[in-house]
C-alpha positions as CSV (number, residue, x, y, z in Angstrom):
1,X,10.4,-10.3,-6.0
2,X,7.2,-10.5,-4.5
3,X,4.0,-7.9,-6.4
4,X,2.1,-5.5,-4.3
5,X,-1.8,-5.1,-4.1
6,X,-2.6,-1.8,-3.0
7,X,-6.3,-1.1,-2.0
8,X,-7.3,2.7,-1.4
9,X,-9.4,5.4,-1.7
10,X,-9.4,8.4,-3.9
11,X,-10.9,10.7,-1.0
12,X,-8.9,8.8,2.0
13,X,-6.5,11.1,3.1
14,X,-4.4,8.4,4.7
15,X,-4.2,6.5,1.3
16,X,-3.3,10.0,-0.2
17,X,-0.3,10.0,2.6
18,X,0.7,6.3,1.5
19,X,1.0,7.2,-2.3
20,X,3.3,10.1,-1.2
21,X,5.2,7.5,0.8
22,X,6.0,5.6,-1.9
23,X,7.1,8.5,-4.3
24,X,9.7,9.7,-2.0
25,X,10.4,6.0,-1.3
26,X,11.2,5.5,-5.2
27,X,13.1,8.6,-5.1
28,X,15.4,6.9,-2.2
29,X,15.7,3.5,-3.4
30,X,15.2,2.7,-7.2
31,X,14.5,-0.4,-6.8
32,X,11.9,0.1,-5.4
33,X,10.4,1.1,-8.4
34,X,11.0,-2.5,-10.0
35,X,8.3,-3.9,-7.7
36,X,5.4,-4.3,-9.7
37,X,2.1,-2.8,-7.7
38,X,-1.3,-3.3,-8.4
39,X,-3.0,-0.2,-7.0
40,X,-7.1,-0.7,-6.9
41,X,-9.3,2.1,-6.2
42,X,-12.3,-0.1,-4.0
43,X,-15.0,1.8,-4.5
44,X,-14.0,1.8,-8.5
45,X,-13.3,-2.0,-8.2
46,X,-15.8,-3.7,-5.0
47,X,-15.9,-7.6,-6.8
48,X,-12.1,-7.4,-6.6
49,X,-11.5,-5.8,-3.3
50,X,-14.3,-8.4,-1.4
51,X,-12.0,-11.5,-2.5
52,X,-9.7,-10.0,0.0
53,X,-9.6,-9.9,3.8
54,X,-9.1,-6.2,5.3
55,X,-11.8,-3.2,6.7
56,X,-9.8,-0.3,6.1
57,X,-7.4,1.8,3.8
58,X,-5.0,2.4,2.1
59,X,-4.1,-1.5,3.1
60,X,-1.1,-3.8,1.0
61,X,-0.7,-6.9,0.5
62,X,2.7,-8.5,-0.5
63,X,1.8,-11.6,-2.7
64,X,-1.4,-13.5,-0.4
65,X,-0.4,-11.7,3.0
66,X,-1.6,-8.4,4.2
67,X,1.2,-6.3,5.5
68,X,-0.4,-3.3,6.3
69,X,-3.7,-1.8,7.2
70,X,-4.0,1.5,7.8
71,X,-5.9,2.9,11.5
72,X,-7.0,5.5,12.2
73,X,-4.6,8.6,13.9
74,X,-1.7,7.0,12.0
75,X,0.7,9.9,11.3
76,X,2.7,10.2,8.1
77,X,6.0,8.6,9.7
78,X,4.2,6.0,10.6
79,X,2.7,5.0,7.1
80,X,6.0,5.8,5.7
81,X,7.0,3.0,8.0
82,X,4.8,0.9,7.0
83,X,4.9,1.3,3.3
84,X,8.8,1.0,3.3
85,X,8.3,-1.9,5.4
86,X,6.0,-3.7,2.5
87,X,8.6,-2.6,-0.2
88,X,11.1,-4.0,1.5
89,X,9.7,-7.7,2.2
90,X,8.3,-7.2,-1.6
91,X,12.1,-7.2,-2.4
92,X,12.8,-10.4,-0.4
């Protein structure tokens, strides 16, 4: 098992659609919830968020590699996706 960094925004509303993601993703899967997730607010934490490579939010990384980077227009099924799609290879 692999840990998740997690960079967002606390006024992003696509970061706000990515933590919903992963509630109703721990509600599905359990163990999902074992997967230990650094979550870092950028704006709260910029020396921490520069050491990393990405331009937008919410974005995760599963150990070094970036997995997903939110765009903009992404709809909720489509971060849902992608945040599933990070869990999963989290898992591996």
């Amino acid at each position: 098992m692999q840990e998740i960094t997690m960079f967002y925004l606390d006024d992003c509303g696509y970061c706000h659609k990515a933590h919903r993601a992963l509630e109703e993703l721990y509600e599905k899967n359990p163990e999902y919830r074992k997967i230990p997730i650094t979550k870092i607010e950028e704006s709260r934490q910029p020396d921490v968020a520069d050491r990393y490579d990405y331009w937008a939010v919410p974005t995760f990384f599963v150990g070094d590699r970036k997995v997903f980077e939110a765009h903009i227009g992404m709809s909720y099924e489509a971060i849902y996706e992608k945040v599933q799609e990070a869990l999963d290879q989290a898992l591996q």
